[in-house]
KOLPASE-250628 format. One line per field, with one value per residue (C-alpha): residue number from 1; z, y, x. Coordinates in pm, whole numbers, plus 50000, padded with zeros to 5 digits. Each point is the difference from the previous one (the first is absolute). Layout:
N
k: c(NUM / ...)
w: c(Z / ...)
v: c(Y / ...)
u: c(X / ...)
This chain:
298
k: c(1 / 2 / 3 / 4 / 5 / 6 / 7 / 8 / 9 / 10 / 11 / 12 / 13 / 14 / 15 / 16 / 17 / 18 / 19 / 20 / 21 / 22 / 23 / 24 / 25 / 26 / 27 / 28 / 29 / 30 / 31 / 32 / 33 / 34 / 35 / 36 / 37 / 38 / 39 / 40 / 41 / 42 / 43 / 44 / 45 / 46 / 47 / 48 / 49 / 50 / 51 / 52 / 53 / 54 / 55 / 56 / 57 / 58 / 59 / 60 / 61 / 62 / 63 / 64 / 65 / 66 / 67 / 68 / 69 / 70 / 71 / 72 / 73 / 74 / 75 / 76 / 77 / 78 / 79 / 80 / 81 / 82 / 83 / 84 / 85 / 86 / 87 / 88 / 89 / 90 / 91 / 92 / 93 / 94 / 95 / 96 / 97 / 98 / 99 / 100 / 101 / 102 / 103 / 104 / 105 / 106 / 107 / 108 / 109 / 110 / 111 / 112 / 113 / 114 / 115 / 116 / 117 / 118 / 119 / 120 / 121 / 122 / 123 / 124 / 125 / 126 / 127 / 128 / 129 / 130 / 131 / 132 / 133 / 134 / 135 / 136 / 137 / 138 / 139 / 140 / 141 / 142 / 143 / 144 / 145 / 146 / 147 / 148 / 149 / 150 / 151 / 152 / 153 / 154 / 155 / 156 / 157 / 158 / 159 / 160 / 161 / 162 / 163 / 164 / 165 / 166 / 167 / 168 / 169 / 170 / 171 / 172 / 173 / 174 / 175 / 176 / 177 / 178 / 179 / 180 / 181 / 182 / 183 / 184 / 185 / 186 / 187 / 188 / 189 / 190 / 191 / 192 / 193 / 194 / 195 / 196 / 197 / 198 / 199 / 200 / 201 / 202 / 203 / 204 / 205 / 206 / 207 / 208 / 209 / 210 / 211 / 212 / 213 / 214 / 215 / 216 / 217 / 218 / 219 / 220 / 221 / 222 / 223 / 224 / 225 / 226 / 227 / 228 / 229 / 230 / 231 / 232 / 233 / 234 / 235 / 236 / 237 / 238 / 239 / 240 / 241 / 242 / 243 / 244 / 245 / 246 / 247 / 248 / 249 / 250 / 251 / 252 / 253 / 254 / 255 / 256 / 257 / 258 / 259 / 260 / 261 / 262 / 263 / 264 / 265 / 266 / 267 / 268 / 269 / 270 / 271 / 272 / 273 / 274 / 275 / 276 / 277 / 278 / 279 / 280 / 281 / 282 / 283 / 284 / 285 / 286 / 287 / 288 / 289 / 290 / 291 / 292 / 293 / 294 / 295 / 296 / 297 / 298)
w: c(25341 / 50264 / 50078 / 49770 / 49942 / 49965 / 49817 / 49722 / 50028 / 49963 / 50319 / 49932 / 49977 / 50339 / 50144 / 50319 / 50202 / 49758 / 49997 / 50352 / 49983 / 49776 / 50161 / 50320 / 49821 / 49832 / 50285 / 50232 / 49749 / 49975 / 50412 / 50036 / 49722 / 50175 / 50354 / 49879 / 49880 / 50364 / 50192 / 49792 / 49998 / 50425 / 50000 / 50353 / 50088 / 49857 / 50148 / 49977 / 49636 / 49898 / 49706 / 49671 / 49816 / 49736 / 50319 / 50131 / 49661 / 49923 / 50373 / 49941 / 49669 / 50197 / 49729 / 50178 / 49986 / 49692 / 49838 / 50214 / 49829 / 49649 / 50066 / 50164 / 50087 / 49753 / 50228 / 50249 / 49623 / 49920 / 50342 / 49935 / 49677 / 50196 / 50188 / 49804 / 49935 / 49705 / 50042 / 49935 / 49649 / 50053 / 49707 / 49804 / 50100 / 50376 / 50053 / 50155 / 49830 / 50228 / 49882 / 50172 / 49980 / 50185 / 50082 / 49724 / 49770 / 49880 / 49656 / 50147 / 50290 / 50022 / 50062 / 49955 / 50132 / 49912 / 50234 / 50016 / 50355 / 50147 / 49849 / 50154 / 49713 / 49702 / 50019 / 49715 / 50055 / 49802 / 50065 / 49780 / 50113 / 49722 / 49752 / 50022 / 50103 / 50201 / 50009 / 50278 / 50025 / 50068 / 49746 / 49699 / 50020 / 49693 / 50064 / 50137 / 49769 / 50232 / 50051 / 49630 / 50000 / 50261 / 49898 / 49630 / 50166 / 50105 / 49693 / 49821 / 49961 / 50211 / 50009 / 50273 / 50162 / 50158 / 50311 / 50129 / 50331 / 50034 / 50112 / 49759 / 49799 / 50057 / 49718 / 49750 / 49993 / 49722 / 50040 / 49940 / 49667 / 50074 / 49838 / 49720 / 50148 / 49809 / 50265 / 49887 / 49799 / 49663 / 49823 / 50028 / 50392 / 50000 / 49855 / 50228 / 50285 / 49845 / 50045 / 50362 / 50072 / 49774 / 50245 / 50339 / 49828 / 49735 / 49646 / 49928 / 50323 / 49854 / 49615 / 50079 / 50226 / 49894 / 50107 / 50093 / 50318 / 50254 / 49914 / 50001 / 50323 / 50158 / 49803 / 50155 / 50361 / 49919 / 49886 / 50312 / 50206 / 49805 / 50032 / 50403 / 50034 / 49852 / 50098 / 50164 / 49676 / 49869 / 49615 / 50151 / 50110 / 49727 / 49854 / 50355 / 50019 / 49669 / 49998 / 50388 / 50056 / 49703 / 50117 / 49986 / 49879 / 49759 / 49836 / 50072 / 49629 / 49826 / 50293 / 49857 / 49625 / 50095 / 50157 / 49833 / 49863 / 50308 / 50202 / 49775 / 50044 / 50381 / 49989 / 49799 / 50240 / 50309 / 49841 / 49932 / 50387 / 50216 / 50317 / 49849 / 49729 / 50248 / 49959 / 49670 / 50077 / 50292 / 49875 / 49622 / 50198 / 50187 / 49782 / 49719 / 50050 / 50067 / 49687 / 49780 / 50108 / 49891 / 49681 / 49957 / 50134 / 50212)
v: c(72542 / 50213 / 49659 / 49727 / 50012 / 49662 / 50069 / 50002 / 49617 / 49725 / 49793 / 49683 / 49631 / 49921 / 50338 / 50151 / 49833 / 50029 / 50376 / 50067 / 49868 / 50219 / 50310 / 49908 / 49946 / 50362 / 50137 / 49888 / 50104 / 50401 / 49942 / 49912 / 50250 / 50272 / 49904 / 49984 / 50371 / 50089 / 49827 / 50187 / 50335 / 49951 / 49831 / 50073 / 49864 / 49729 / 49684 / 49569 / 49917 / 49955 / 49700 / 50167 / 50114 / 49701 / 49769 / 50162 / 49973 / 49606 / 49941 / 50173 / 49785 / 49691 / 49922 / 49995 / 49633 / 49978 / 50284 / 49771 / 49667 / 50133 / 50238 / 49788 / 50152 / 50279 / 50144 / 50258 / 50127 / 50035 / 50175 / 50228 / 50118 / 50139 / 50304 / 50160 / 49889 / 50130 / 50033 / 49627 / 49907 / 49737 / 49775 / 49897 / 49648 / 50077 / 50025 / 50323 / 50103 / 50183 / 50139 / 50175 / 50120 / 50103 / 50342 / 50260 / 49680 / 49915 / 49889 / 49806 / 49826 / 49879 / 49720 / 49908 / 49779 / 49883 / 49752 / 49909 / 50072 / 49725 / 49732 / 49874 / 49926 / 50208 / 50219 / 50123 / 50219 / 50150 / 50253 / 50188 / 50069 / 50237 / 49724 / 49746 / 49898 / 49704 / 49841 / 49803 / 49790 / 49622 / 49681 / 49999 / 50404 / 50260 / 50341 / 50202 / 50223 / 50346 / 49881 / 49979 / 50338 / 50159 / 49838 / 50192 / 50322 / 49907 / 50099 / 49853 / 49695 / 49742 / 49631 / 49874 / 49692 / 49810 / 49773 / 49755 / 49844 / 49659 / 50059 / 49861 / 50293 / 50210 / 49912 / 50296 / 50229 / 50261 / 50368 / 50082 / 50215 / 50349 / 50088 / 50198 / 50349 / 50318 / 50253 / 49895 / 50278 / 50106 / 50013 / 50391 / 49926 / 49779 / 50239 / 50268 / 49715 / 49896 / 50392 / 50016 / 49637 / 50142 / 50300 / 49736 / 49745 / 49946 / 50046 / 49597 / 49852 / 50141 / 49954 / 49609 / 50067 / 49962 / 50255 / 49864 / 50174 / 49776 / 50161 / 50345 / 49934 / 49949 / 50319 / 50187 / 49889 / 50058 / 50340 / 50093 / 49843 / 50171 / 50367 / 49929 / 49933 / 50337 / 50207 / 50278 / 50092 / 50279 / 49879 / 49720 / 50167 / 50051 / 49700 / 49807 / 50191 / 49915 / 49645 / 49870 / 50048 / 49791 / 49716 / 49715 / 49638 / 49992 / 50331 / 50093 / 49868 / 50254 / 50280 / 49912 / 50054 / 50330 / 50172 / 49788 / 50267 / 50174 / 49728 / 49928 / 50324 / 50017 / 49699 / 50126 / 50311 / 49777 / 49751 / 50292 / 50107 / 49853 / 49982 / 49780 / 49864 / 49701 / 50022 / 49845 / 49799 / 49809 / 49962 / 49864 / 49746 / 49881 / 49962 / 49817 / 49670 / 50062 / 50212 / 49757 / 49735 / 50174 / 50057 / 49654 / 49869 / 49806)
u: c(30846 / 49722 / 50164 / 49921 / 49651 / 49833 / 49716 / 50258 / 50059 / 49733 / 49929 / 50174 / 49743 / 50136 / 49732 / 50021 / 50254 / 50243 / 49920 / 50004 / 50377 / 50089 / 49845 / 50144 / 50370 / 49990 / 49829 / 50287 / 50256 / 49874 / 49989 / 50340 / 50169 / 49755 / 50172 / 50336 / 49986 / 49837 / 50273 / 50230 / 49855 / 50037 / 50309 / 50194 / 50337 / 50089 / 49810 / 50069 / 49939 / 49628 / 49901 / 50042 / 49754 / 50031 / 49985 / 49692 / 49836 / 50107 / 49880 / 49650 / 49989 / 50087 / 50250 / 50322 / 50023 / 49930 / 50256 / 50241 / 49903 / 50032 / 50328 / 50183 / 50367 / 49863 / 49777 / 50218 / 50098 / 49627 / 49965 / 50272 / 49831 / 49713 / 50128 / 49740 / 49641 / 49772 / 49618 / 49855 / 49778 / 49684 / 50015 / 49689 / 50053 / 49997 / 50367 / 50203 / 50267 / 50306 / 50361 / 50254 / 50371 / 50306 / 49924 / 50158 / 50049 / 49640 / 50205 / 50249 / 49931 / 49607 / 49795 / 49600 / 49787 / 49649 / 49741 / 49653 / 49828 / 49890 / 50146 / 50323 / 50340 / 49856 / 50286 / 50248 / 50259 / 50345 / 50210 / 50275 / 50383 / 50114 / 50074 / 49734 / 49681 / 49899 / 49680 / 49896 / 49667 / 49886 / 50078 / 49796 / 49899 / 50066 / 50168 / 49681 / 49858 / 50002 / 50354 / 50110 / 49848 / 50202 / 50306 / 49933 / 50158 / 50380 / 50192 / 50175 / 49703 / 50135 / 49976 / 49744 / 50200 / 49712 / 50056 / 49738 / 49956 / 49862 / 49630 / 49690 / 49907 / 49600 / 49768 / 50092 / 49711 / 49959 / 49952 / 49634 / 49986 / 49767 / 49654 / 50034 / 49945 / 49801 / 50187 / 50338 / 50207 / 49977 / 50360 / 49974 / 49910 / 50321 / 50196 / 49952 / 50009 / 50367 / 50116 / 49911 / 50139 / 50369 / 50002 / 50031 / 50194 / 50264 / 49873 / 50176 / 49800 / 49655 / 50034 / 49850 / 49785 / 49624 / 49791 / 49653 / 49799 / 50210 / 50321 / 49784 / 49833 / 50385 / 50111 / 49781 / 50092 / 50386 / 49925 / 49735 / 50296 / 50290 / 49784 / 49941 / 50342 / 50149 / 49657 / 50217 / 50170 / 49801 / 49980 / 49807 / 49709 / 49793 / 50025 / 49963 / 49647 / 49878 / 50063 / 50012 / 49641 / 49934 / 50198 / 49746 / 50101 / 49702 / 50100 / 50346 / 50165 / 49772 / 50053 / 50355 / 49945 / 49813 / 50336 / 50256 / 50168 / 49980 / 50131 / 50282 / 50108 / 49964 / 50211 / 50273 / 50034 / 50049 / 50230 / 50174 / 50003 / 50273 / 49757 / 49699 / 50135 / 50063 / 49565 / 50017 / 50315 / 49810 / 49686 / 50154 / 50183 / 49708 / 49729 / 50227 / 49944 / 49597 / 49936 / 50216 / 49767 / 49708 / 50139 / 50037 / 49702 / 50082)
């Protein structure tokens, strides 16, 4: 998602404040994952534990208190789903969107989060233990909409057990519908679009998905990430050189549709490699929950 690119989303009635919050939230986000893998990559003997990185991020948010309020004896379970973290989605309606998992167990164990920079209690949160999922937020709230989305993916569909903490609940505020748009794809566009996206991901996550230039725009930043990532691997090359350089938000979906068949091929070949297959595995994983939004709207 480059990361998340903004100009995607409308700038919410509330203007610039509310968008500096969110800017600083995803910037701090990318700053923390981005340290995490430094610390690691240096790593010397082992050292007094460090916050997690989930504590780091809900402490940069300022949300702590508020995952607290609404979790209740719930929340060292919510904690323990987030060994892992996926990249974060910005939300049309200002929000940020977050998910992560007990590492190897993205299926099984998880949790998600979303809140609203800025302004303190607009929080939901759920998490999913195998069998169920449970959906936390304050009195009065529906099941948030990114959430419903995310919880779509734990098979088979499970019942979303919601639990409410006494707090009054935010003025609902609906998600801003986009402009019409002349650049979005054709249905031959989202064809080709779909065969990229069914090389990266599971043919049953992507039959849904709607392919408009948001999801394209993020499929082309999974597969400039995925073809960085396995760069070495010599059937990489001459794909890497015809599409990287092209690699600009405002073009990349089309750079996409250009090489698609060239693309899906590359990534059948490392799929099929035992040393970067974990390429596709990582980046699938991590730019779920952000590309689903997109395909929703949302």
């Amino acid at each position: 998602m480059q990361p998340l690119i903004s100009k995607h989303y409308l700038i919410h009635p509330e203007g610039n404040i509310l968008m500096r919050h969110i800017h600083i939230g995803l910037k701090g986000i990318y700053a923390l994952l981005l340290c995490l893998m430094m610390t690691q990559a240096w790593a010397g003997p082992a050292k007094p534990a460090h916050p997690t990185l989930f504590e780091e991020i809900i402490l940069e948010a300022g949300i702590e208190n508020d995952l607290r309020q609404i979790l209740g004896e719930h929340y060292q379970t919510f904690k323990n789903n987030f060994e892992m973290v996926a990249n974060p989605a910005q939300l049309k309606d200002g929000g940020i969107f977050l998910d992560g998992w007990k590492t190897g167990q993205p299926d099984k164990q998880a949790a998600a989060f979303v809140y609203y920079p800025g302004q303190t209690g607009r929080v939901s949160a759920a998490y999913y233990d195998g069998r169920q999922i449970v959906h936390f937020g304050v009195q009065g709230s529906q099941i948030h909409p990114a959430i419903q989305i995310w919880a779509k993916r734990f098979l088979p569909p499970s019942k979303v057990i919601s639990q409410a903490r006494e707090r009054a609940a935010p003025a609902p505020r609906s998600f801003i519908k986009p402009r019409a748009m002349s650049n979005e794809p054709s249905p031959q566009d989202q064809y080709k679009l779909r065969q990229v996206a069914t090389s990266i991901w599971h043919p049953w996550i992507v039959s849904n998905w709607e392919m408009n230039a948001a999801v394209g725009d993020i499929l082309a930043t999974v597969t400039g990430e995925i073809l960085k990532c396995s760069k070495p691997y010599v059937v990489v090359q001459a794909i890497y050189g015809l599409l990287f350089p092209y690699n600009k938000p405002e073009i990349t979906w089309r750079v996409l549709n250009t090489f698609f068949k060239d693309i899906k091929n590359t990534m059948l070949e490392i799929s099929q490699n035992q040393r970067y297959k974990s390429c596709i595995d990582t980046a699938a994983v991590n730019w779920r929950s952000p590309i689903e939004m997109a395909s929703a709207g949302i």
